[in-house]
C-alpha positions, 0 to 999 in steps of 0.5 A: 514470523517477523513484526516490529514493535509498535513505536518502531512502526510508528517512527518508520511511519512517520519517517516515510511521510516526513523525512525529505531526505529519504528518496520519494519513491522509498518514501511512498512504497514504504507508507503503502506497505506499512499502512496497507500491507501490501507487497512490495510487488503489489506496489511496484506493479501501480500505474499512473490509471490507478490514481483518481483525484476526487475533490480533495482526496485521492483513491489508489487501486490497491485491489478490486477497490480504491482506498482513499490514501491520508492526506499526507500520503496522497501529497506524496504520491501525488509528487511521485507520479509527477516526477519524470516518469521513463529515465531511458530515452527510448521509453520517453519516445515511445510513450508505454504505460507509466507505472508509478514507480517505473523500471529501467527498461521501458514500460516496466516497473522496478524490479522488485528484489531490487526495489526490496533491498532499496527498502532495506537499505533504508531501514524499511525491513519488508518482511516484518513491516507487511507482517506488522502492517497486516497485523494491525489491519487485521485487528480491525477489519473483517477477513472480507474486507481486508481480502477485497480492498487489498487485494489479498486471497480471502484464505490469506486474509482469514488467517491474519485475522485468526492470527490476530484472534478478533471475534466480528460476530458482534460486527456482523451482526451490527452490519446485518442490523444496519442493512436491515434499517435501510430496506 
């Protein structure tokens, strides 16, 4: 398996929500798979509806639940689905889903292997981003959560989760505990 080294993680981090000489979209699709590890698929397939302003945060439907993206990220994304959303003629006249990274042919989002050599053209190598991503991801969340706010097959996620070798036996039963309490 492929992962980067924590100081590079931290710098293409850093890079994707600070430098404005990087494209907006490869600075935003960079940002949601290094922090969320989510494909490059995943990403291309948002739409405009999977945003939700909430005061002063902003939720993005990775999976079945909205993650509230950092404030930085949500700015970006923010400047993202406010640029011009169809660059074909046909696509503005007819109005088709607007997906937050939108493709040539109308009501399309990028083409992934595309979008992917975009990525890493820019440094952002996808593979041993997602895999770092769901690394550190999986040393701090159980299997369940990780499966249910990324989207993620739950077998999948059991098996970074193994890969990281974390025991929650302690988080469930501090969490059953909790519960407990509130009955």
């Amino acid at each position: 398996m492929q992962f980067i080294d924590e100081d590079r993680y931290t710098q293409l981090l850093r890079r994707c929500l600070n430098d404005v000489d990087l494209p907006i979209d490869v600075r935003v699709a960079g940002a949601l798979v290094l922090l969320f590890g989510v494909t490059v698929q995943r990403v291309l397939q948002l739409r405009l509806e999977d945003l939700n302003h909430r005061n002063d945060s902003i939720d993005l439907r990775l999976g079945d639940k909205p993650v509230v993206l950092p404030p930085r990220l949500a700015q970006l994304v923010l400047e993202l689905a406010e640029s011009p959303r169809d660059r074909s003629a046909v696509g503005r006249a007819i109005g088709v889903t607007q997906f937050l990274f939108p493709g040539r042919v109308p009501g399309r989002p990028a083409h992934t292997a595309a979008f992917a050599n975009k990525l890493n053209r820019h440094d952002i190598k996808i593979t041993a981003v997602r895999n770092t991503a769901r690394i550190t991801l999986a040393l701090d969340l159980p299997a369940a959560v990780l499966a249910d706010l990324f989207d993620m097959h739950i077998n999948t996620a059991v098996r970074w989760v193994h890969r990281a070798k974390r025991d929650w036996s302690s988080y469930i039963a501090t969490r059953a505990e909790d519960l407990n309490h509130k009955e």
